[in-house]
C-alpha positions in Angstrom: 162.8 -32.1 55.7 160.8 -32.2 59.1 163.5 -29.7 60.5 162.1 -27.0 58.2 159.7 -25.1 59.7 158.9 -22.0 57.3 155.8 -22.3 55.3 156.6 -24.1 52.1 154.7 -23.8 48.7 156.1 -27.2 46.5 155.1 -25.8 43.2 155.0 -28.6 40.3 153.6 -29.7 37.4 151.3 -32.9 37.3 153.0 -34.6 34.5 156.3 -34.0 35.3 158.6 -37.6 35.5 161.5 -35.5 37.7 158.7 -34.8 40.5 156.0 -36.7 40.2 153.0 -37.1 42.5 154.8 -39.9 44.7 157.8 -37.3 44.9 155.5 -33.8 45.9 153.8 -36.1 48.5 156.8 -37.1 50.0 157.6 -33.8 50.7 154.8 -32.5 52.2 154.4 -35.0 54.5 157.3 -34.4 55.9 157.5 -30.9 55.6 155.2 -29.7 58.8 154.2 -26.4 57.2 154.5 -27.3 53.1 151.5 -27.5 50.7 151.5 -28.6 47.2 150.0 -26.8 44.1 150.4 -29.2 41.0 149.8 -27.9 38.2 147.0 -29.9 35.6 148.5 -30.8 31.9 152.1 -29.4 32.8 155.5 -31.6 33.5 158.7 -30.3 34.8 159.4 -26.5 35.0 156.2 -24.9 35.4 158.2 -21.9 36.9 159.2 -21.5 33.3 156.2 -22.5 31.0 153.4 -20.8 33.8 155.1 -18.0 35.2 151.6 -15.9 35.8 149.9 -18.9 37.2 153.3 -19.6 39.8 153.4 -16.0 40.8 149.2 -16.0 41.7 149.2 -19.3 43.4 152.7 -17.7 45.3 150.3 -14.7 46.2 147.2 -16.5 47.4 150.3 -18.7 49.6 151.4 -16.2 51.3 148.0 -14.1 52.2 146.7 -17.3 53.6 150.4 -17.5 55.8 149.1 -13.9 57.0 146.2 -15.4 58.8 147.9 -18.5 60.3 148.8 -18.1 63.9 
């Protein structure tokens, strides 16, 4: 994971037991460029069960990579 160096977006939900908080943590701590959005009162899949709210916070995501140097 520290090889990658693209802007990441780890997209979960909160409750989820397949990637919990210990798991999304992991990842961004390792990932130089990553930033978590978890997602209050969801588990596993938000993708599917917030697709609206996955597509904003996607949006906002990448308009904040415009202004990173």
């Amino acid at each position: 994971l520290p090889d990658i160096k693209t802007p990441t977006l780890i997209l979960g939900g909160a409750d989820s037991q397949i990637a919990d908080e210990s798991h999304r943590t992991a990842m961004r701590e390792r990932m130089p460029r990553a930033r978590v959005a978890a997602f209050e009162g969801y588990g596993h899949g938000v993708n599917l069960l917030a697709p609206e709210r996955c597509v904003a916070e996607l949006r906002a995501f990448i308009a904040e990579q415009g202004s990173v140097a």
